[in-house]
KENU-245281 format. One line per 5 residues: number of its first residue (from 1); their letters; for each residue x, y, z of N, C-alpha, C. Coordinates in pm, whole numbers, plus 50000, padded with zeros to 5 digits. Example, Ala and Ser with C-alpha at 12.3 -4.5 7.8 and 13.67 -1.06 7.14 Angstrom:
! KENU-245281
1 = as = 51319:49431:50780:51230:49550:50780:51320:49670:50780  51285:49775:50708:51367:49894:50714:51290:50003:50787
//
This chain:
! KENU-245281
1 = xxxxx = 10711:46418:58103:10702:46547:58166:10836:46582:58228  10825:46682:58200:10994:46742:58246:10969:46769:58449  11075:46721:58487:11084:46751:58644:11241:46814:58697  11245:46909:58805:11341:46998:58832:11357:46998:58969  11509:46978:59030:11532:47021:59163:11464:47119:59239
6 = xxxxx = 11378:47138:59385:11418:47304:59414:11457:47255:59558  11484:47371:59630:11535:47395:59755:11391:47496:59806  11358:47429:59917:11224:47453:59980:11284:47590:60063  11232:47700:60047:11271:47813:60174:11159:47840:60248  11066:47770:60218:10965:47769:60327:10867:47584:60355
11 = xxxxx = 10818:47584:60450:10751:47437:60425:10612:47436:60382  10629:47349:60256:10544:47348:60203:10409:47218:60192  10287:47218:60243:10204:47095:60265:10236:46963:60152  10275:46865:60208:10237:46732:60097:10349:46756:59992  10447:46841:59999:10576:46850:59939:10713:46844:60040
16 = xxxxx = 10696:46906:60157:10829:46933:60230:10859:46987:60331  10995:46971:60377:10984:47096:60483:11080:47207:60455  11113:47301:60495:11220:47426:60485:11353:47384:60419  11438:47415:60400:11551:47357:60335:11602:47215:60296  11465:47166:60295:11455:47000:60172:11464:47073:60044
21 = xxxxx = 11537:46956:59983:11594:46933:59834:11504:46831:59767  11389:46862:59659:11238:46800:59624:11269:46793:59484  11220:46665:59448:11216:46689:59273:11070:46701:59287  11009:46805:59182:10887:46809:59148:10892:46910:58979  10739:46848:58925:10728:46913:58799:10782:47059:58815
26 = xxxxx = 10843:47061:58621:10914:47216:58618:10795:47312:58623  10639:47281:58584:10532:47369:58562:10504:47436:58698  10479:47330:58823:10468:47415:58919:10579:47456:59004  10699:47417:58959:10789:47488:59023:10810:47648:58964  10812:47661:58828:10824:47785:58772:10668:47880:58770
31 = xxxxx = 10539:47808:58788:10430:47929:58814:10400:47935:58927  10468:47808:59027:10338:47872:59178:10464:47863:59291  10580:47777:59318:10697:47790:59380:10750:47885:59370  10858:47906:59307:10886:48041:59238:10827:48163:59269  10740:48184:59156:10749:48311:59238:10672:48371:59320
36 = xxxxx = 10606:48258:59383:10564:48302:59552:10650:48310:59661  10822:48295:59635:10989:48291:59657:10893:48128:59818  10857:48019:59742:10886:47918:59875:10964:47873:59879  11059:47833:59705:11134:47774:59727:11249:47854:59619  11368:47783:59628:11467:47825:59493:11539:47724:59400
41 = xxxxx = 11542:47748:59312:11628:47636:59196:11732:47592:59309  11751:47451:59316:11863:47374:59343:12010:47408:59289  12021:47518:59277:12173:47542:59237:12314:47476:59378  12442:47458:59324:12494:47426:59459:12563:47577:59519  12534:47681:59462:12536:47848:59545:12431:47857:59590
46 = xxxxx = 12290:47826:59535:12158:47824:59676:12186:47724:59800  12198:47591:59772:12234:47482:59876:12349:47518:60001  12502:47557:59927:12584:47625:59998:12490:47756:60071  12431:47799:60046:12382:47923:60130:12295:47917:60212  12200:47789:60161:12109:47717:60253:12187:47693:60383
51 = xxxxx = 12304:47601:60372:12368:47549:60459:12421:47592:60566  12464:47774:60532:12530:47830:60614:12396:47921:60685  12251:47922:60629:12143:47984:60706:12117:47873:60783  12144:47741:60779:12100:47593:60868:12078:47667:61002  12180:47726:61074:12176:47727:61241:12081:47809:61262
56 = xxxxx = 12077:47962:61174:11957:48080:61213:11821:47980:61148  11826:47910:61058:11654:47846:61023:11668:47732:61176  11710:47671:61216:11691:47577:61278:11666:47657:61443  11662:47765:61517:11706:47873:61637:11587:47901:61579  11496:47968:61473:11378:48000:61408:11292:47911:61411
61 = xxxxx = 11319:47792:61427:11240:47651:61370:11173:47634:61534  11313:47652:61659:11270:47615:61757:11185:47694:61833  11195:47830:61796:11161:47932:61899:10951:47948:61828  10981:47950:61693:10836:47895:61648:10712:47775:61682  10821:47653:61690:10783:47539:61773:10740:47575:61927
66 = xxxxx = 10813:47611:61997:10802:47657:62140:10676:47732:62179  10652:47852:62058:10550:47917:62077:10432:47836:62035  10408:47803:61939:10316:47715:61874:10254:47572:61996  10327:47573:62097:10293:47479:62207:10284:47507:62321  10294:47682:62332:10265:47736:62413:10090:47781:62401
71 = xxxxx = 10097:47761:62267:09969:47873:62222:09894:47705:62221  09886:47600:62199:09843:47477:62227:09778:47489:62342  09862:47519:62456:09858:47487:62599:09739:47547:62610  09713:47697:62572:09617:47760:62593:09468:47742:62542  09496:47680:62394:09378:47654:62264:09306:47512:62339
76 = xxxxx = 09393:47441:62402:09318:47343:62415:09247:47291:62524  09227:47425:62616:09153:47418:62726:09013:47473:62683  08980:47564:62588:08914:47602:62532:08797:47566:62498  08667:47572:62521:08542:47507:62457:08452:47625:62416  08478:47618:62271:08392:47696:62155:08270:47693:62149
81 = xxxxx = 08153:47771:62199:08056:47724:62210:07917:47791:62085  07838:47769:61983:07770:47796:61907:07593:47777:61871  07563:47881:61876:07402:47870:61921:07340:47923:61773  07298:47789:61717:07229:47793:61591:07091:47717:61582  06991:47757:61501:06856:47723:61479:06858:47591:61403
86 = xxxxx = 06804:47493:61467:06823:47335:61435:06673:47293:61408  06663:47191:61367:06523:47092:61327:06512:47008:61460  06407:46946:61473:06330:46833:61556:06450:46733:61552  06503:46720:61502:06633:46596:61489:06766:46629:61487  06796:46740:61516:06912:46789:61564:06983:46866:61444
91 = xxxxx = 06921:46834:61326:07047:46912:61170:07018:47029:61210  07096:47157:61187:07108:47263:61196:07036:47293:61086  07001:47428:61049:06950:47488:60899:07073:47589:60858  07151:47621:60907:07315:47633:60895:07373:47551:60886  07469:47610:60928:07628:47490:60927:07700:47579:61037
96 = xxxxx = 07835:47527:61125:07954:47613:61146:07997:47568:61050  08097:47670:61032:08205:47644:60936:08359:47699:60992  08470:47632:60939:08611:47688:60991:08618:47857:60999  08541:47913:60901:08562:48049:60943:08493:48107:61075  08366:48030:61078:08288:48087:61267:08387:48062:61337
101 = xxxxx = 08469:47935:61340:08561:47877:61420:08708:47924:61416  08727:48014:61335:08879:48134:61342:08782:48276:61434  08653:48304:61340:08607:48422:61398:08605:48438:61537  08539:48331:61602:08539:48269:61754:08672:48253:61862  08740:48237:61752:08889:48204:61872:08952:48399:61828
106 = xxxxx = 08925:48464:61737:08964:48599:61694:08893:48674:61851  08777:48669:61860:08690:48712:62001:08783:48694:62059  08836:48583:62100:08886:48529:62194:09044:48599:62240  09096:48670:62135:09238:48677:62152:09316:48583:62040  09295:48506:61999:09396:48433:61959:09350:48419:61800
111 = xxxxx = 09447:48483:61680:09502:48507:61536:09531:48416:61508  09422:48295:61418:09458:48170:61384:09391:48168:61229  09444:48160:61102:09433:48129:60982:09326:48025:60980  09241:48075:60918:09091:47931:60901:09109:47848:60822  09235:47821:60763:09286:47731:60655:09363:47595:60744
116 = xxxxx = 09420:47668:60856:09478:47595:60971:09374:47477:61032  09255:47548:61038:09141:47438:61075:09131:47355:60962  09135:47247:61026:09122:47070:60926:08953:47037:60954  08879:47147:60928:08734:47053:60940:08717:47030:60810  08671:46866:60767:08619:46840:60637:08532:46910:60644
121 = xxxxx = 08420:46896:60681:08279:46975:60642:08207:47025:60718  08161:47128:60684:08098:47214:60785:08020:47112:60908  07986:47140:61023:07899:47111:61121:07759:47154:61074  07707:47031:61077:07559:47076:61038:07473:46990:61123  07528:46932:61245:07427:46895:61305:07429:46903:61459
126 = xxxxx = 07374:46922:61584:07418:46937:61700:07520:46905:61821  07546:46873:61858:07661:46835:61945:07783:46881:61998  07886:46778:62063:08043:46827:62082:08112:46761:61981  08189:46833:61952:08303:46777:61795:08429:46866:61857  08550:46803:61802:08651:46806:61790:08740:46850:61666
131 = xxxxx = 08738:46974:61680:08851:47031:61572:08969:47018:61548  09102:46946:61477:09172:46966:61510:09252:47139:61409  09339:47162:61505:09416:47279:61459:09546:47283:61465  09606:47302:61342:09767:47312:61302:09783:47447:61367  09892:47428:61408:09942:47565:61514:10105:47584:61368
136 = xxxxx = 10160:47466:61381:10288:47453:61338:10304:47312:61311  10369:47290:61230:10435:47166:61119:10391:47043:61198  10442:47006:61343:10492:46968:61418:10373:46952:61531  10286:47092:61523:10219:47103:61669:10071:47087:61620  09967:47021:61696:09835:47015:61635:09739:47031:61735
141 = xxxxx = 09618:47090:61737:09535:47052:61921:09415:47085:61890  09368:46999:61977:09243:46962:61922:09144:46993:62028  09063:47101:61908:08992:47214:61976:08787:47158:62014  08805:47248:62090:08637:47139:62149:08539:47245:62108  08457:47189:61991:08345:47238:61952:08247:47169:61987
146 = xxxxx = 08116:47310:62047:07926:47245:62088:07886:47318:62060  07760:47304:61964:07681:47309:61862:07570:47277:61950  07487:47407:61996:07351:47349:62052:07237:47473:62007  07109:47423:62051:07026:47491:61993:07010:47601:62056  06942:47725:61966:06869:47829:62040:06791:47813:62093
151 = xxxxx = 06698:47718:62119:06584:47747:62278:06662:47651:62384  06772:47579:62346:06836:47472:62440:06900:47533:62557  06929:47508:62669:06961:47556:62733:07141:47525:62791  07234:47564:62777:07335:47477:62807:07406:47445:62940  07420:47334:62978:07439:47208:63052:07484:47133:63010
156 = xxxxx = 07544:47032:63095:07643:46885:63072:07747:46874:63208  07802:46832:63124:07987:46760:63199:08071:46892:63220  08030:47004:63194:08136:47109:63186:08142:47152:63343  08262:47231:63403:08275:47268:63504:08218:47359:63547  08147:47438:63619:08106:47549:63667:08170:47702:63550
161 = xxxxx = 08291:47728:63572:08379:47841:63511:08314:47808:63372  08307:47656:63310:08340:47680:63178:08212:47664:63105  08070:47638:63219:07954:47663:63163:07898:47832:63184  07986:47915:63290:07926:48023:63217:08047:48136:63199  08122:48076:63113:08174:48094:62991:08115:48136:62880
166 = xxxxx = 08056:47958:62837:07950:47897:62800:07846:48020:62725  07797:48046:62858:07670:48122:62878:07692:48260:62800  07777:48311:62867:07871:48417:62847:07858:48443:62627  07935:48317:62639:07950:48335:62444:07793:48323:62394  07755:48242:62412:07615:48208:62340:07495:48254:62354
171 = xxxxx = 07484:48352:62449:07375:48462:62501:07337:48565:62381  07247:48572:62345:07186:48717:62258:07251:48843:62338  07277:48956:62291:07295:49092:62355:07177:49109:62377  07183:49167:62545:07059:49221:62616:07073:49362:62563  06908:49384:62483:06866:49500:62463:06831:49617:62581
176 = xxxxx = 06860:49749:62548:06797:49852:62686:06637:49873:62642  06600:49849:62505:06505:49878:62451:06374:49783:62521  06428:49664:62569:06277:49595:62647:06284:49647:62786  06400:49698:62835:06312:49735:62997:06281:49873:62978  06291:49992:62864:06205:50087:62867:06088:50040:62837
181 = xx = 06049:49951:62784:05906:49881:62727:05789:49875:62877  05895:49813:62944:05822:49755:63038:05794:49845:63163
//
């Protein structure tokens, strides 16, 4: 099999980071590298040009990093809380899945890619779990998911503020329609 230099212009998972120099097959360098522009042929006029963008990618690299651990600081105080219809033994008849868990932090303020979430497999059974979440290359935090039932009531170890929070997320919308009823 034929294999070809490239020059990474972006970082790419389980291949690289930003201006690494990678041998990998010519097939996916020319249908899915290419011309999604992540990376460019290893020429030494790309490399030379790489070299002289080094200081603005690396001033980019940091100020990304910085934020990405700022936005940590914040993600990981956080407890995600999810009220789904479960069995006698705790399995859900759902699942969460990484997308409830982007939709949830979206509520929240905070624009996080559901691809970023590393859950193998959906949540399908009750409890606290631990998400972790790629912010950046570098930055990871690990987000606190509970999974409890709809007639359950929620309680535990949590602090005052952050059980009705809690409460707050996982509550049905109060209808106006039952106190005209009544």
């Amino acid at each position: 099999m034929a294999h070809t230099k490239i020059l990474l212009r972006q970082d790419v998972d389980d291949l690289g980071a930003r201006g690494e120099i990678v041998r990998v097959r010519a097939g996916y360098a020319r249908n899915y590298l290419l011309p999604r522009r992540l990376a460019v042929e290893a020429t030494t006029n790309n490399v030379k040009q790489i070299e002289l963008e080094r200081a603005a990618l690396l001033k980019k690299e940091a100020t990304e990093r910085a934020t990405a651990e700022a936005q940590a600081a914040q993600i990981g105080k956080l407890v995600l809380a999810f009220k789904r219809k479960s069995g006698e033994q705790g399995a859900l008849y759902g699942s969460v899945t990484s997308m409830d868990v982007a939709e949830a932090l979206k509520e929240r303020g905070y624009e996080v890619d559901r691809h970023r979430l590393h859950l193998r497999e959906p949540i399908k059974r009750l409890g606290d779990f631990t998400v972790p979440l790629r912010l950046h290359r570098e930055v990871t935090v690990d987000l606190q998911v509970k999974v409890v039932s709809e007639g359950e009531a929620i309680a535990g170890h949590l602090s005052p503020e952050q059980e009705t929070e809690l409460a707050k997320q996982v509550a049905p919308p109060e209808s106006d329609s039952d106190d005209a009823a009544e």
